[in-house]
C-alpha positions as CSV (number, residue, x, y, z in Angstrom):
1,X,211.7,115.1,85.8
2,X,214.4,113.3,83.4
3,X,217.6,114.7,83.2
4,X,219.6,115.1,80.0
5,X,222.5,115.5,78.7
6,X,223.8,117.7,76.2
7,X,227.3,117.1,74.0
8,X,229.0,119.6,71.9
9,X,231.6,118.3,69.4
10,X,234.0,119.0,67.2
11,X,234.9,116.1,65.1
12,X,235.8,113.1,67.6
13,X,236.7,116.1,70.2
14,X,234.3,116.9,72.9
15,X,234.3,120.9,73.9
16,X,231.4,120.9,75.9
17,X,229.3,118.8,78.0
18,X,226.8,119.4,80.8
19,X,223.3,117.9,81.9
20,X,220.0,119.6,83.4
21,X,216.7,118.0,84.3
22,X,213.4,119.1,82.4
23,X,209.8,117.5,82.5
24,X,209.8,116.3,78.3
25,X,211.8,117.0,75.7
26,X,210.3,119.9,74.5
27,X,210.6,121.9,77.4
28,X,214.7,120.4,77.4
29,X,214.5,122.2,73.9
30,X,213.6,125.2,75.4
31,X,215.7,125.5,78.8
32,X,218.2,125.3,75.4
33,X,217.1,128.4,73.2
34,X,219.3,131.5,74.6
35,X,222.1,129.2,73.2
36,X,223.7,129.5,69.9
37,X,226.5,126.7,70.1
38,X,229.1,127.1,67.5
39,X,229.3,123.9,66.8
40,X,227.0,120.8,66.8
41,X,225.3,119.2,69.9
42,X,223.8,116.1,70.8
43,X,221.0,116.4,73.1
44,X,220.1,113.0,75.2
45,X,218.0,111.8,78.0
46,X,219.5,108.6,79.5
47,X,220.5,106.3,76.4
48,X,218.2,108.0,74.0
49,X,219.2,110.3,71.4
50,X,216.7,113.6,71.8
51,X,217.9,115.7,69.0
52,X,221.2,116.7,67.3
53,X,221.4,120.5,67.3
54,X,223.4,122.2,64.1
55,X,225.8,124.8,64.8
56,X,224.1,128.5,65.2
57,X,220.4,127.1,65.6
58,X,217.9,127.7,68.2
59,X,217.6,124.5,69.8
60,X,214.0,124.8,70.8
61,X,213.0,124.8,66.6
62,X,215.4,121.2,66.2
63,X,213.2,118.7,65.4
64,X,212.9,115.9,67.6
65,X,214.3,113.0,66.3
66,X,211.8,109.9,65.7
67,X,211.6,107.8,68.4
68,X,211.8,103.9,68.0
């Protein structure tokens, strides 16, 4: 298990924060989809940036960002 951690920002401004462990990222994308944040959220494991989340969206149809 990894264990993530998930921002949620307003501007420079952080409103939320909080961290959970999940196998991969897709199943941290889904432990995510009952919420609808109202503003956007970074989603990392460790030092890696997983996905940035929009405001309103299911997080488990975000797109992964690319890794490298």
């Amino acid at each position: 298990m990894a264990r993530y951690f998930i921002f949620c920002m307003d501007g420079e401004h952080i409103l939320d924060q909080f961290d959970f462990e999940a196998d991969d990222d897709a199943e941290a994308l889904a432990l995510l989809r009952l919420r609808r944040e109202k503003v956007e959220c970074d989603l990392w494991c460790g030092d890696r940036l997983v996905a940035t989340i929009p405001k309103g969206t299911n997080p488990s149809r975000v797109d992964r960002q690319a890794s490298g």
